[in-house]
C-alpha positions as CSV (number, residue, x, y, z in Angstrom):
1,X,-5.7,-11.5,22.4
2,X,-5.8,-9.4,19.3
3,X,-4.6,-5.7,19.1
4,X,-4.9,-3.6,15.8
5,X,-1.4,-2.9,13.8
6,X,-0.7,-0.7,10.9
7,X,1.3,-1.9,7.8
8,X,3.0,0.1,5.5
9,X,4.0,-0.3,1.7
10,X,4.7,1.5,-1.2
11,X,5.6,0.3,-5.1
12,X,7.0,2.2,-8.1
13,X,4.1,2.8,-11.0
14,X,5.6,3.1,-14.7
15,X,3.4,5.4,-16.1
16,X,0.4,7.8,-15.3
17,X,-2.6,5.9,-16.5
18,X,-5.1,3.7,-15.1
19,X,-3.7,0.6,-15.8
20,X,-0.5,1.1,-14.3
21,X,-1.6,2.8,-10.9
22,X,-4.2,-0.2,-10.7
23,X,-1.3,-2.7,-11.9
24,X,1.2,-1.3,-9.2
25,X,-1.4,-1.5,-6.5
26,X,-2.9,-4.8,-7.0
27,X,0.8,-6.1,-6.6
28,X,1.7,-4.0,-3.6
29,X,-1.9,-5.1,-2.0
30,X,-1.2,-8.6,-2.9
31,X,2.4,-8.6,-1.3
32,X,0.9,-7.4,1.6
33,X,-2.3,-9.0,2.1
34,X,0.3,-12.5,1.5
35,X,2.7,-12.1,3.9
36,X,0.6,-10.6,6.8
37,X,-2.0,-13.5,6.5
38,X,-4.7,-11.0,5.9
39,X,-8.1,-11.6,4.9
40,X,-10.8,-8.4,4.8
41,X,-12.4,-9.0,7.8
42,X,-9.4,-8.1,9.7
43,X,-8.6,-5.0,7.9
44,X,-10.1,-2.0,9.4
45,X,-8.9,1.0,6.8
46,X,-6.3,1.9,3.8
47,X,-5.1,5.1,3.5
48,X,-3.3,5.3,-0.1
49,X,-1.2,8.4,-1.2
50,X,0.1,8.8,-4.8
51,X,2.6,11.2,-5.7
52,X,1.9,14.6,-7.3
53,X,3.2,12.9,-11.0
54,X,0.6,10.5,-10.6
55,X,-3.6,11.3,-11.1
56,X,-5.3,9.2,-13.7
57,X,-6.7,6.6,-11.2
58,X,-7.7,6.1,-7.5
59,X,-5.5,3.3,-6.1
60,X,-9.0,2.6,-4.2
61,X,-10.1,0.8,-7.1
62,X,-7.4,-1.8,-7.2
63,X,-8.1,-2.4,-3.5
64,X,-11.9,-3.1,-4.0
65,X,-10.8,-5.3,-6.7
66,X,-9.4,-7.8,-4.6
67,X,-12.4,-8.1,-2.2
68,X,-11.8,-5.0,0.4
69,X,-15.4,-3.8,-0.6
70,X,-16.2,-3.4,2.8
71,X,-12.8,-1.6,4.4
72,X,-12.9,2.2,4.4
73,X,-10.3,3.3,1.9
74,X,-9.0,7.1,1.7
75,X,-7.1,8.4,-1.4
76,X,-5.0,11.2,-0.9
77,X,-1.6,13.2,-2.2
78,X,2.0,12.6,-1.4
79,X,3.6,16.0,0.2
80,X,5.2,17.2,-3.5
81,X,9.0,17.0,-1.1
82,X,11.9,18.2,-3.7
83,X,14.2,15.7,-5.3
84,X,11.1,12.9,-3.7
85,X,11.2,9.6,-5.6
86,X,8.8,10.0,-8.5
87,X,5.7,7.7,-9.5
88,X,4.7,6.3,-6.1
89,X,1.7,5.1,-4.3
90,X,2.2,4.3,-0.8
91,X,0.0,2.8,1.8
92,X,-0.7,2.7,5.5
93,X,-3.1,-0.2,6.2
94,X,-4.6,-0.7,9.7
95,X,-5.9,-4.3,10.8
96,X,-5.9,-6.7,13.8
97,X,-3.8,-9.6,14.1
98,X,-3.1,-11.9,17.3
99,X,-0.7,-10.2,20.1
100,X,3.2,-10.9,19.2
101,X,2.6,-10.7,15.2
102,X,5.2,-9.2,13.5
103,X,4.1,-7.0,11.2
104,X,5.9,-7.0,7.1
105,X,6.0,-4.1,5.5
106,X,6.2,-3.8,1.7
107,X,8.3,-1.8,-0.4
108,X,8.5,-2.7,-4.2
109,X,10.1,-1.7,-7.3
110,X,11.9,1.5,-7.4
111,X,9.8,2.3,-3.9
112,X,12.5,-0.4,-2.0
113,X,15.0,2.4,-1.6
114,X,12.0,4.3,0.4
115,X,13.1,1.9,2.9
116,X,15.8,-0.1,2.8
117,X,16.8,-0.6,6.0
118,X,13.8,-3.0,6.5
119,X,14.6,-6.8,5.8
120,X,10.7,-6.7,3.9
121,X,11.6,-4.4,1.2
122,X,14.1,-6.8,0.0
């Protein structure tokens, strides 16, 4: 039986400019897509957040890039918290898998120490 489950990732972007918010998600999108054994069909939506530093590109387009034409995507801001890790985009990805799957986060780059108590941002 399959239920839906939510994934969560984030990864570090070097500069503001398009290249690097598309560089950073591509990887992040990859990471994940690999070690949840996702293909688009299962995904159902992305919701990306970039932090206030970062504007020059939608993290969207990296996403359609690598074949999630069809998923609903959603690009939004980070809450501006102070002393907030800077340069981030972060996403919540929603998709079915078989009951008992065990979900792998994704935290890259500077993002690990988002979350470093999980064995995935390693």
């Amino acid at each position: 039986m399959q239920r839906l489950f939510a994934l969560r990732g984030a990864n570090s972007v070097e500069r503001n400019d398009a290249e690097s918010i598309l560089t950073a998600t591509d990887v992040l999108m990859r990471e994940l897509i690999s070690r949840n054994q996702l293909t688009p069909e299962v995904i159902v939506s992305c919701i990306f957040t970039l932090t206030a530093d970062l504007d020059a590109e939608f993290p969207a387009v990296a996403a359609r890039a690598l074949g999630l034409s069809r998923v609903p995507l959603l690009c939004s801001r980070e809450i501006p918290v102070p002393g907030s890790l800077p340069r981030v985009v972060r996403v919540l990805a929603h998709y079915y898998a078989e009951e008992g799957h065990d979900p792998q986060h994704v935290y890259l780059g500077a993002a690990r120490a988002l979350r470093a108590d999980l064995d995935s941002a390693q």
